[in-house]
C-alpha positions as CSV (number, residue, x, y, z in Angstrom):
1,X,-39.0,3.1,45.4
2,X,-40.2,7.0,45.4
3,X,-36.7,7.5,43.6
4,X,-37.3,4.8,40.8
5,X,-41.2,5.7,40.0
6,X,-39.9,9.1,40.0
7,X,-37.6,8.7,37.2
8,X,-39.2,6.6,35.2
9,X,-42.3,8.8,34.9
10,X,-40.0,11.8,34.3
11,X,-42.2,12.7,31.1
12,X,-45.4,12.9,33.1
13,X,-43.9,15.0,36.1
14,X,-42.6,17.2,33.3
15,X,-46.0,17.2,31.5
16,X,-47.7,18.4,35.0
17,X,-44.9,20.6,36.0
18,X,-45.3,22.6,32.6
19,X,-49.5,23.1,33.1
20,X,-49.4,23.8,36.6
21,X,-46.8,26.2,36.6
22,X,-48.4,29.9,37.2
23,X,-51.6,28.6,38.3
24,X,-52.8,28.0,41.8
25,X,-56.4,27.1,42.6
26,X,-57.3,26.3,38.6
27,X,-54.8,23.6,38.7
28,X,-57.4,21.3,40.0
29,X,-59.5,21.0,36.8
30,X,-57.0,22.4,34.2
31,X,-54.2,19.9,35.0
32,X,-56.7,16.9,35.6
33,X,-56.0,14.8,32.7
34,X,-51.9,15.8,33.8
35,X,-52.2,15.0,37.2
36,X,-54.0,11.6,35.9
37,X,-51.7,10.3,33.7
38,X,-48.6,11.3,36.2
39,X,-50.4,9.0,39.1
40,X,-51.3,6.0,36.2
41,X,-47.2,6.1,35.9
42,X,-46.3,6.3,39.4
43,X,-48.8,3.3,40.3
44,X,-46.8,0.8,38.3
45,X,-43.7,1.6,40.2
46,X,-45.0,2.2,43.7
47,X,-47.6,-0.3,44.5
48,X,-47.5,-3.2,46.8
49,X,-46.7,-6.2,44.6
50,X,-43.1,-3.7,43.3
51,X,-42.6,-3.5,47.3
52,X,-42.3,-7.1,48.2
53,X,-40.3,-7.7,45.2
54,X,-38.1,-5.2,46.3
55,X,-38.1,-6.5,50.1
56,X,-37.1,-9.8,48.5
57,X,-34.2,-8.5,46.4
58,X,-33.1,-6.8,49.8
59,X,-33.1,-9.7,51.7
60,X,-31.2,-12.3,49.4
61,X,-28.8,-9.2,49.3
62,X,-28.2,-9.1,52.9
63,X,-28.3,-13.0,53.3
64,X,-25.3,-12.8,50.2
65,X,-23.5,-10.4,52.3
66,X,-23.9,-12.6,55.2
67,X,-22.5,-15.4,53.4
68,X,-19.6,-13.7,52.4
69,X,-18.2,-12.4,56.0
């Protein structure tokens, strides 16, 4: 899931990357609106309804597999 969220919001981690490189405490407040977007992205990919759906896919794999032996 970490994988998936983390590819798909590749422009945002790219967009955060770029304004907190070379700063260390300022990051905080300069790269808010950054850090922001980035975590809107990941949300859509990494929340609990995109778990279960992914549990279930999982499952009816495993059961297929089953099947098949």
């Amino acid at each position: 899931m970490k994988q998936k969220a983390l590819k798909e919001c590749d422009f945002y981690c790219s967009k955060y990357a770029e304004c907190a490189r070379g700063r260390t405490f300022s990051v905080v407040w300069q790269c808010r609106k950054q850090a922001k977007e980035l975590n809107e992205c990941l949300h859509q990919f990494t929340n609990d309804s995109v778990l279960e759906e992914m549990k279930k896919a999982y499952m009816v794999e495993q059961e297929t597999k089953e099947m098949k032996q």
